[in-house]
BARONU-118753 format. One line per 8 residues: their letters; for each residue z, x, y of C-alpha. Coordinates in pm, 1 decimal. Example, Ala and Ser with C-alpha at 12.3 -4.5 7.8 and 13.67 -1.06 7.14 Angstrom:
BEGIN
AS = 780.0 1230.0 -450.0 ~ 714.0 1367.0 -106.0
end
This chain:
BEGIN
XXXXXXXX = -5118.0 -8524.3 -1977.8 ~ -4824.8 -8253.0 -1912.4 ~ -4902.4 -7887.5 -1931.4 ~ -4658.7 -7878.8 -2176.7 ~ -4837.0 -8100.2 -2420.0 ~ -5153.9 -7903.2 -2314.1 ~ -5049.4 -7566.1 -2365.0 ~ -4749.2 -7638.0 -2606.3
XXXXXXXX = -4506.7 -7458.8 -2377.5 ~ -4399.2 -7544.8 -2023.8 ~ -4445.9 -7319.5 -1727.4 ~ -4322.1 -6973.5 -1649.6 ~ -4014.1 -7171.0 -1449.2 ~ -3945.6 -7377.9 -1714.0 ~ -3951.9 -7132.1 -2028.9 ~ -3725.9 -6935.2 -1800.3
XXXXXXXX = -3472.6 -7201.8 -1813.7 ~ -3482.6 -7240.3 -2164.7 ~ -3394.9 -6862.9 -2221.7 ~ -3140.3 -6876.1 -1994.0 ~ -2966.1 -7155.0 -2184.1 ~ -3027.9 -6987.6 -2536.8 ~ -2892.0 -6603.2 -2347.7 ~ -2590.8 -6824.9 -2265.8
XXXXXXXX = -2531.9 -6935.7 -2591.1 ~ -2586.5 -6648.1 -2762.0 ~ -2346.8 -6464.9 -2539.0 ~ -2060.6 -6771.1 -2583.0 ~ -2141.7 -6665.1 -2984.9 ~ -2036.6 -6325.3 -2918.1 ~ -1674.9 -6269.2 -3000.3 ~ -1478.4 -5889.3 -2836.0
XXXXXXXX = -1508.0 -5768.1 -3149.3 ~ -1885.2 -5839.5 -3140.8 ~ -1910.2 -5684.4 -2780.3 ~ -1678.3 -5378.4 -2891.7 ~ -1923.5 -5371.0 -3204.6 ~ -2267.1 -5345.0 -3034.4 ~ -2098.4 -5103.2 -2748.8 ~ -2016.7 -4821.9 -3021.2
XXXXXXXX = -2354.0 -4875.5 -3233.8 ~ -2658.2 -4944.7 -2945.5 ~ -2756.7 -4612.5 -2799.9 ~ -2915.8 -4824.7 -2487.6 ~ -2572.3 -4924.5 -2415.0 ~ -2335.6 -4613.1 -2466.9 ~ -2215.4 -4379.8 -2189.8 ~ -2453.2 -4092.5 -2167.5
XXXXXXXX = -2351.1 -3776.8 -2308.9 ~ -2324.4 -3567.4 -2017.7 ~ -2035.7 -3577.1 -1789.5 ~ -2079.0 -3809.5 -1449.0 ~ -1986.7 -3503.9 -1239.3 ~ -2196.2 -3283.6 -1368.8 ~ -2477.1 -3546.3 -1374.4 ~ -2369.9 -3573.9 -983.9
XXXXXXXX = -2401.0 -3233.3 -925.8 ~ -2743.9 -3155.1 -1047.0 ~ -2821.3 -3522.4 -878.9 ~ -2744.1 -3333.1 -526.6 ~ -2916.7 -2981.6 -654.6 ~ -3244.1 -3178.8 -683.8 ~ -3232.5 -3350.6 -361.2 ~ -3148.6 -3063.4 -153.5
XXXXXXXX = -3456.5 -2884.3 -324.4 ~ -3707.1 -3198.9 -242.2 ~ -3554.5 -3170.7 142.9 ~ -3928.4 -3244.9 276.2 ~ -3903.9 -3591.4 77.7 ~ -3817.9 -3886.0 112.1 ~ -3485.9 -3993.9 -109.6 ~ -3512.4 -4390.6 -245.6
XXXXXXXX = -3206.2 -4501.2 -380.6 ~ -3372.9 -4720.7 -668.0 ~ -3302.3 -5081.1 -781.9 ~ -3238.1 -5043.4 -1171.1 ~ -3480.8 -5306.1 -1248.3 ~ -3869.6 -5355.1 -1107.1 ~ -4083.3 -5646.2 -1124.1 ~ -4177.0 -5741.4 -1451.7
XXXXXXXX = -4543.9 -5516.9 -1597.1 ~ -4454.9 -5222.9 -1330.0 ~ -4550.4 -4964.6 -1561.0 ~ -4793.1 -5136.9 -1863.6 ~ -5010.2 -5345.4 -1580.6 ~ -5158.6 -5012.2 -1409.0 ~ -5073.1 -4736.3 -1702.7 ~ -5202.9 -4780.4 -2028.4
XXXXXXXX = -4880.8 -4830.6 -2208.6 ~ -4687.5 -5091.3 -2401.0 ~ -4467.7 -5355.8 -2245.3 ~ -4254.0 -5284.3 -2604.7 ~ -4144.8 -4948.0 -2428.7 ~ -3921.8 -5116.1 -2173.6 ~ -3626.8 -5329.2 -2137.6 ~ -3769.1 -5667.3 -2031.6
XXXXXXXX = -3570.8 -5947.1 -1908.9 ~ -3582.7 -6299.7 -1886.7 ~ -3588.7 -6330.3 -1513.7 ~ -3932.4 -6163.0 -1455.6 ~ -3828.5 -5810.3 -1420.7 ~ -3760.3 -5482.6 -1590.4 ~ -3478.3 -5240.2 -1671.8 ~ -3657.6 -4912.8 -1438.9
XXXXXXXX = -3794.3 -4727.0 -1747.7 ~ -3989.4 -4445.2 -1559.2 ~ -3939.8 -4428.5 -1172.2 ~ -4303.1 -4281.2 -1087.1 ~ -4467.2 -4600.9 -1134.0 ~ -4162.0 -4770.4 -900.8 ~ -4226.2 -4485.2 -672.5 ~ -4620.9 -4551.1 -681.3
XXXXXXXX = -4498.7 -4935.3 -554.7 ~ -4332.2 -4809.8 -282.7 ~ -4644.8 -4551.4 -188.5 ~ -4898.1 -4867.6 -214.0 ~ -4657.6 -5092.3 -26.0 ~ -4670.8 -4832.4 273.4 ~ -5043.3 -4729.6 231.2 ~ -5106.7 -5113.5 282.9
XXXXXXXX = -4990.4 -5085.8 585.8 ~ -5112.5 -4783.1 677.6 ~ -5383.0 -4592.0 480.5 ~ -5445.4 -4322.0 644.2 ~ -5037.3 -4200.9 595.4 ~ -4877.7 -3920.4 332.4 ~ -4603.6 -4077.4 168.3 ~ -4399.6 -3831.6 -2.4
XXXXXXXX = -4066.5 -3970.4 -217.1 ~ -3841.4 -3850.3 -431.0 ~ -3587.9 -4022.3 -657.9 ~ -3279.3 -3942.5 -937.1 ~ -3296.4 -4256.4 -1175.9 ~ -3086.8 -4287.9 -1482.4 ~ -3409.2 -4509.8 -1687.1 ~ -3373.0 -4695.7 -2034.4
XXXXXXXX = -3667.2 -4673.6 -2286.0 ~ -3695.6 -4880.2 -2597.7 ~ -3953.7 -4611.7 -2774.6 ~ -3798.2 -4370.7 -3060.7 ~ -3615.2 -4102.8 -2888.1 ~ -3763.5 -3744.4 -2960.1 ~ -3564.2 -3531.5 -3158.0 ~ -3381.5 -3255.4 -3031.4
XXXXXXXX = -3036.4 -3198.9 -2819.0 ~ -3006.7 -3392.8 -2514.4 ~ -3243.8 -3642.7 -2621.6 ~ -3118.8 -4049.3 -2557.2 ~ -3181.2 -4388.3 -2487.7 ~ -3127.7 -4350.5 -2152.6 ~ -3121.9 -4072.6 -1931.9 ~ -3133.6 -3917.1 -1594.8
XXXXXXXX = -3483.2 -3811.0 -1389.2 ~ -3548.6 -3660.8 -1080.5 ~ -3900.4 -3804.9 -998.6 ~ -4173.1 -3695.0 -700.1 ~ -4425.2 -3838.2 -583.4 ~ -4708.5 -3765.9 -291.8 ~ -4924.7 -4026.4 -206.5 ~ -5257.5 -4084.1 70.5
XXXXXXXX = -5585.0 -4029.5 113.0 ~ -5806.4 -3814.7 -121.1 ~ -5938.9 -3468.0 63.0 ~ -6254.9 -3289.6 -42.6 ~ -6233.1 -3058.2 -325.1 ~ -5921.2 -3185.3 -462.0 ~ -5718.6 -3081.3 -151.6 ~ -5470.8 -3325.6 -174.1
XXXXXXXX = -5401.9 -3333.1 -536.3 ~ -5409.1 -2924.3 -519.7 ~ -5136.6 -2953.0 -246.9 ~ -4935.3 -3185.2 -409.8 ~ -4932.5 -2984.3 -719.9 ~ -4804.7 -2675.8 -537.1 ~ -4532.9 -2854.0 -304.2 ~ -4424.7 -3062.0 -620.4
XXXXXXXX = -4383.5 -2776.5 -855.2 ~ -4224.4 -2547.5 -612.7 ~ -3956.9 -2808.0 -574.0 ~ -3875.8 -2786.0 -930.6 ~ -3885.6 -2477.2 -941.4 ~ -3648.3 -2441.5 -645.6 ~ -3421.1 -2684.0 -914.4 ~ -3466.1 -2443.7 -1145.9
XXXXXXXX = -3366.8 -2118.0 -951.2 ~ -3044.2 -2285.5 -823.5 ~ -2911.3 -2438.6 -1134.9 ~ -2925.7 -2057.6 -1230.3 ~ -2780.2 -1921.9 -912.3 ~ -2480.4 -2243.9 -918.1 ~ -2465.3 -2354.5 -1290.2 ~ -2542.6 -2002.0 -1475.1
XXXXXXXX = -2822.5 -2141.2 -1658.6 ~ -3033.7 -1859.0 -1806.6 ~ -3455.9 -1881.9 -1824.2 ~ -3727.3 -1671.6 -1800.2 ~ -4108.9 -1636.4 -1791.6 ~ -4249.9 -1968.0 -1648.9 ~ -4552.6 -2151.8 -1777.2 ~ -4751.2 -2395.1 -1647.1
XXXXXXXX = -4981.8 -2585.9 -1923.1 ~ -5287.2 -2721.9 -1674.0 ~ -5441.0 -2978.7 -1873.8 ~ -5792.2 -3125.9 -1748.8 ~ -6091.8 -3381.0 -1818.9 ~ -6441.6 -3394.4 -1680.9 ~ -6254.8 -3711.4 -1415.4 ~ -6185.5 -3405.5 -1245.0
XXXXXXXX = -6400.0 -3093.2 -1343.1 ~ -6311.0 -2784.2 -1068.4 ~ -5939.4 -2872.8 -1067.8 ~ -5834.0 -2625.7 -1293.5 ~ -5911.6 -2355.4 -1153.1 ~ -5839.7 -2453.4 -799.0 ~ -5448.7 -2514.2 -922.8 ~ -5429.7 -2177.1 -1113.4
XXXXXXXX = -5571.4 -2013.5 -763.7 ~ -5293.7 -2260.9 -569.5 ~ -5009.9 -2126.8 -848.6 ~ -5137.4 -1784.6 -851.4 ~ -5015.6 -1763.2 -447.0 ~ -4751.1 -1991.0 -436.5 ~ -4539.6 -1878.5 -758.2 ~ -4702.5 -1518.1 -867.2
XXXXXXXX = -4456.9 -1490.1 -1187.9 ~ -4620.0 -1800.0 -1336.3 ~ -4817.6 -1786.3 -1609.8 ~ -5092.2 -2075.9 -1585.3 ~ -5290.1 -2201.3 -1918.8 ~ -5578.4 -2421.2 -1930.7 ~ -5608.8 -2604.9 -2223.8 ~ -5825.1 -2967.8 -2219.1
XXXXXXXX = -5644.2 -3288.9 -2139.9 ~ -5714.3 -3579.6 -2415.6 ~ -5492.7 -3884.0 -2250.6 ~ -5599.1 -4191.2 -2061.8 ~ -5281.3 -4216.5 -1950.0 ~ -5339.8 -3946.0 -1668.5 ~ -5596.6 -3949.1 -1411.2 ~ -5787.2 -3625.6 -1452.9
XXXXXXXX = -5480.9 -3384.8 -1453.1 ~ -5158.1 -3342.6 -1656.5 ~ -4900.5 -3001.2 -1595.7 ~ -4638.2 -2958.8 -1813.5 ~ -4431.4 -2691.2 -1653.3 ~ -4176.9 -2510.4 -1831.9 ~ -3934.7 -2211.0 -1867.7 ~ -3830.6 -1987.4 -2199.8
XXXXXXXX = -3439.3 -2031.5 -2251.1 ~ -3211.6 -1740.0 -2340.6 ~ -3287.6 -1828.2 -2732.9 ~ -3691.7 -1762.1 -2649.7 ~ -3792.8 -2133.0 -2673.6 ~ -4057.7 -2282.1 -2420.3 ~ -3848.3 -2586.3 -2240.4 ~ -4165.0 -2804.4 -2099.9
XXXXXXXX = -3920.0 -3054.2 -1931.0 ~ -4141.8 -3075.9 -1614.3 ~ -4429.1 -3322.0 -1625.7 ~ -4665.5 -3337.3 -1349.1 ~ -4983.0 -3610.3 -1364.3 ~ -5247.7 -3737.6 -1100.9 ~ -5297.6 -4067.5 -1124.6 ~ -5486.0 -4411.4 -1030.8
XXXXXXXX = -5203.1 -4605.3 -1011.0 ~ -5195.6 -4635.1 -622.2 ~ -5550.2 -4648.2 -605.4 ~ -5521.6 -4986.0 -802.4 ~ -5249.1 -5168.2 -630.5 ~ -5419.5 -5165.0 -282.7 ~ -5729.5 -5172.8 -404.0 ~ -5843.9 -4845.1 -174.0
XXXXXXXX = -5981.7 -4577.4 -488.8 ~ -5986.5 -4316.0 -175.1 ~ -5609.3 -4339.1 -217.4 ~ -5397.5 -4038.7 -378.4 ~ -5105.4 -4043.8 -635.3 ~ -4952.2 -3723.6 -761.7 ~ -4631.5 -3739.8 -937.6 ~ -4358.0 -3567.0 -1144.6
XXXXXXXX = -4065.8 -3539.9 -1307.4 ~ -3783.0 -3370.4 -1487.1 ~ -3498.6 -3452.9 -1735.7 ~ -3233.2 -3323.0 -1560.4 ~ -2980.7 -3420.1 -1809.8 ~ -3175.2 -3150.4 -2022.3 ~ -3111.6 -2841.8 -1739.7 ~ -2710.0 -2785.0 -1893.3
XXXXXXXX = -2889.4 -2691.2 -2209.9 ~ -3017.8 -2396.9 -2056.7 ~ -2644.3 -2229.5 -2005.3 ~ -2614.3 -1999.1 -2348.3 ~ -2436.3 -2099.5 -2614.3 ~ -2526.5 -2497.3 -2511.6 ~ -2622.3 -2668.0 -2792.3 ~ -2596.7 -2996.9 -2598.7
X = -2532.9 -3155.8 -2221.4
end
């Protein structure tokens, strides 16, 4: 008996073919006028809405500022369950395709990949990576200026082995937001964006009990000016420790566009739980909004 009259469907190979042949004949059904038609009316498709230089620019602000990092030039797609097999999140949140792989919809859990690829090799290492991704996401868009289908992120991560009392996620905290915060101070200096009064939102669970407070102290020395608030973490999604970071534009509004998390991720692809992941990331297609009188990129 044939596994298709088994399971009623054929294998992986085999249903591949078959959407192949029905994404070819959907695409002979499209006519220009169909093409034109979805082009102007699917925000996944459209040109972003802020202008490829500028996006360019603040591309080369955020490398220069993650200098001690390594830069990976991404793929736009990743094997297919990158982020919902080791993050508890829906496959319905990114652009699948038929060829077993994804459109890159967040570029920390390609980065985490790349970490557990390396750590494989050789555990005892400190990977540290850094990334600008323009990423596609299928989930409502939040509301707001600047907001879209897809966007532009400038993503870190450290990775290696864990260090008593939280050393290594404490230090990977402190390099990773003083990166961003180097972002920050030079799209001010170069792009005459206008902030004030950073925040840092240290959110926590009992998966990691003294961190708080050993961040805060980390902060306190590293960025003085910061004001650091501990508040409880409710999410599975994280691994003990979320940070939103953010700034107060010119208007007086908190802009938490920095989101820092440790997580297992790396811990589950090489099957070592000694092993590290600490990653972040910012919109930087939301940083023009920041110039006064912006009311979008």
């Amino acid at each position: 008996m044939s596994e298709r009259s088994i399971h009623g469907r054929g294998s992986p190979s085999d249903r591949r073919g078959e959407l192949l042949a029905i994404a070819r004949s959907e695409a002979r059904s499209h006519r220009p006028v169909d093409v034109l038609a979805q082009w102007s009316d699917d925000a996944t498709v459209r040109p972003s809405q802020v202008d490829q230089r500028t996006s360019t620019a603040y591309d080369a602000l955020a490398l220069e500022a993650a200098a001690g990092y390594e830069a990976l030039l991404l793929s736009p797609v990743a094997p297919i369950g990158t982020n919902s097999s080791v993050a508890p999140t829906s496959q319905d949140r990114t652009l699948s395709t038929i060829r077993g792989s994804e459109v890159v919809s967040d570029p920390t859990n390609v980065l985490a990949l790349e970490c557990a690829r390396r750590l494989r090799a050789s555990p005892g290492d400190h990977v540290r990576l850094c990334t600008a991704h323009q990423v596609v996401r299928r989930q409502p868009v939040p509301s707001g200026p600047g907001f879209t289908q897809h966007f532009r992120l400038f993503s870190l991560a450290d990775a290696g082995r864990g260090l008593a009392d939280d050393g290594f996620e404490v230090a990977a905290v402190t390099e990773q937001l003083g990166v961003h915060r180097r972002i920050l101070d030079t799209a001010a200096r170069v792009h005459g964006l206008v902030w004030e009064r950073p925040v840092a939102i240290v959110r926590t669970d009992d998966r990691l009990p003294a961190i708080a407070d050993r961040v805060a102290a980390a902060l306190h020395l590293a960025q003085p000016d910061v004001e650091v608030r501990s508040e409880p973490l409710h999410s599975a999604y994280y691994g003990g420790l979320r940070i939103l970071f953010g700034v107060h534009s010119h208007d007086g509004t908190l802009r938490e566009w920095i989101d820092l998390g440790a997580f297992d991720w790396v811990g589950q692809l090489t099957g070592n739980r000694r092993q590290r992941f600490v990653a972040s990331a910012i919109g930087l297609q939301l940083l023009p909004l920041l110039r006064p009188g912006a009311m979008s990129p």
